[in-house]
N, C-alpha and C positions, 0 to 999 in steps of 0.2 A: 319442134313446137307441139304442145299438146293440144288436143282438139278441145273443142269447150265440153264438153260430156264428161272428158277427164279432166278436165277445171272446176268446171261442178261438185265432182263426188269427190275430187279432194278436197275443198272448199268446206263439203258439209264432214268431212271425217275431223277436219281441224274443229270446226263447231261443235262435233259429238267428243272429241276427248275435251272440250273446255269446259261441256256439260258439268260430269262430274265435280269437277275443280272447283264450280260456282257454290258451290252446293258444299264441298268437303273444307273450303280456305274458311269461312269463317266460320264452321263450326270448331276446328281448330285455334282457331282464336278464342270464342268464347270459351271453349276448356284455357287456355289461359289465362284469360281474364278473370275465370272463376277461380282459379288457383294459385292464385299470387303467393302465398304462402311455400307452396312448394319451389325447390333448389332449380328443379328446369323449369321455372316462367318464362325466362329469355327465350331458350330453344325450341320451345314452342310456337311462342307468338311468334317469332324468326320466320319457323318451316311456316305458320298460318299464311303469316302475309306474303311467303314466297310463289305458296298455292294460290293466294288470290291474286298475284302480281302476272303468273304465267299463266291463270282462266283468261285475264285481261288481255295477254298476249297471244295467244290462240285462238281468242275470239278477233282477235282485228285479225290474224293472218288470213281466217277461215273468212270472214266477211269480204277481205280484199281479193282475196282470190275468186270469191262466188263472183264478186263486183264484175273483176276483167273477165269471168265465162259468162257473164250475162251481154255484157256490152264492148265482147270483143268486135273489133270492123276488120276481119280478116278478107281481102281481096285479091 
């Protein structure tokens, strides 16, 4: 079992790679959306929302994990 210290710091490393993600999935989008016109609209808006589906998923794993090193009851 890991100690809460290392529940912590992996906690916030899932929160630091979601970081980016938040920030990168919709502007991916928006160049889709801007370019409707072009052959890849799909493939883009695709990766966009896959970037923003797995910020979303990183960000719960990173918060769940800080959650149980915050308010583990180890006895």
């Amino acid at each position: 079992m890991a100690t809460n210290k290392e529940l912590l710091s992996k906690g916030v490393k899932y929160l630091f790679g979601a970081l980016p993600l938040m920030f990168i999935g919709p502007s991916v989008m928006y160049n889709a959306f801007m370019n409707k016109k072009n052959d890849f609209h799909y493939v883009v808006l695709s990766v966009g929302c896959l970037l923003c589906i797995t910020a979303v998923v990183l960000a719960f794993i990173g918060l769940n994990t800080i959650v149980k090193a915050v308010f583990n009851d180890e006895k």
